[in-house]
C-alpha positions, 0 to 999 in steps of 0.5 A: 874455250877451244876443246881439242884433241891433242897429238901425243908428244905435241907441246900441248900434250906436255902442258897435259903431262905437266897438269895431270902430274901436278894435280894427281901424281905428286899429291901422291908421291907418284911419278910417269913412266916412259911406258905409261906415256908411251902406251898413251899413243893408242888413247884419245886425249882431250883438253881445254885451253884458253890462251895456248894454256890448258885448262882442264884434260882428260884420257880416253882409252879403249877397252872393247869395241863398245867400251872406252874408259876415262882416266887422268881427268884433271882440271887446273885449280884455278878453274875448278868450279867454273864448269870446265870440267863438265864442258870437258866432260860433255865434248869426251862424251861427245867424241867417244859416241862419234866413235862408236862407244856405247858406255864410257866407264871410269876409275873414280877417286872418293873425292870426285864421285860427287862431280861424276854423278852431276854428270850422270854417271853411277857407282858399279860395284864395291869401294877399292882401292888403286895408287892407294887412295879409295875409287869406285868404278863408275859408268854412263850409257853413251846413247 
């Protein structure tokens, strides 16, 4: 299962956009801006394929010289369960302390928590609410 990172605007980055829509915009009646993609020129973004076809992806953006943030993790349904994710979530790991980040933080979905804990990461701060579903913030140290 090759783990890339992938050019914005390249045809795997569409394969990206269609997955992380599939599986969490339209669940939510959501769709993408121009800009949000737009602004994704500045962030690393990371997927797993088998096949030319992707698996699972993630977003990473920077927040401060230490500090990079994942969104958008997704992972296609048929794949869920089979360790896709955690592969996926090792090699961001991986790619974000090569960088230099010091903590990788996110915006966990309820329904996700679970999965983020098996990866060792912790629950900072109060339940809120975001696209109008429940998250928490979560963190791990990189190094």
């Amino acid at each position: 299962m090759p783990l890339l990172q992938i050019d914005h605007n390249s045809e795997k980055y569409q394969q990206m956009v269609q997955l992380r829509y599939e599986l969490l915009r339209k669940p939510l009646g959501l769709h993408f801006s121009d800009e949000e993609l737009a602004r994704e020129t500045q962030d690393i973004l990371l997927g797993a394929f088998e096949d030319s076809k992707i698996l699972a992806c993630c977003v990473l953006t920077k927040l401060d010289a230490e500090t990079v943030r994942l969104r958008q993790m997704a992972v296609n349904k048929k794949q869920q369960g089979k360790g896709v994710g955690n592969t996926l979530m090792n090699f961001a790991e991986r790619i974000a302390a090569d960088m230099g980040f010091r903590t990788l933080t996110m915006h966990a979905r309820n329904t996700a928590v679970g999965f983020y804990q098996k990866c060792g990461y912790r629950v900072v701060g109060s339940e809120f609410i975001e696209v109008g579903i429940p998250h928490h913030v979560m963190q791990k140290p990189l190094r």
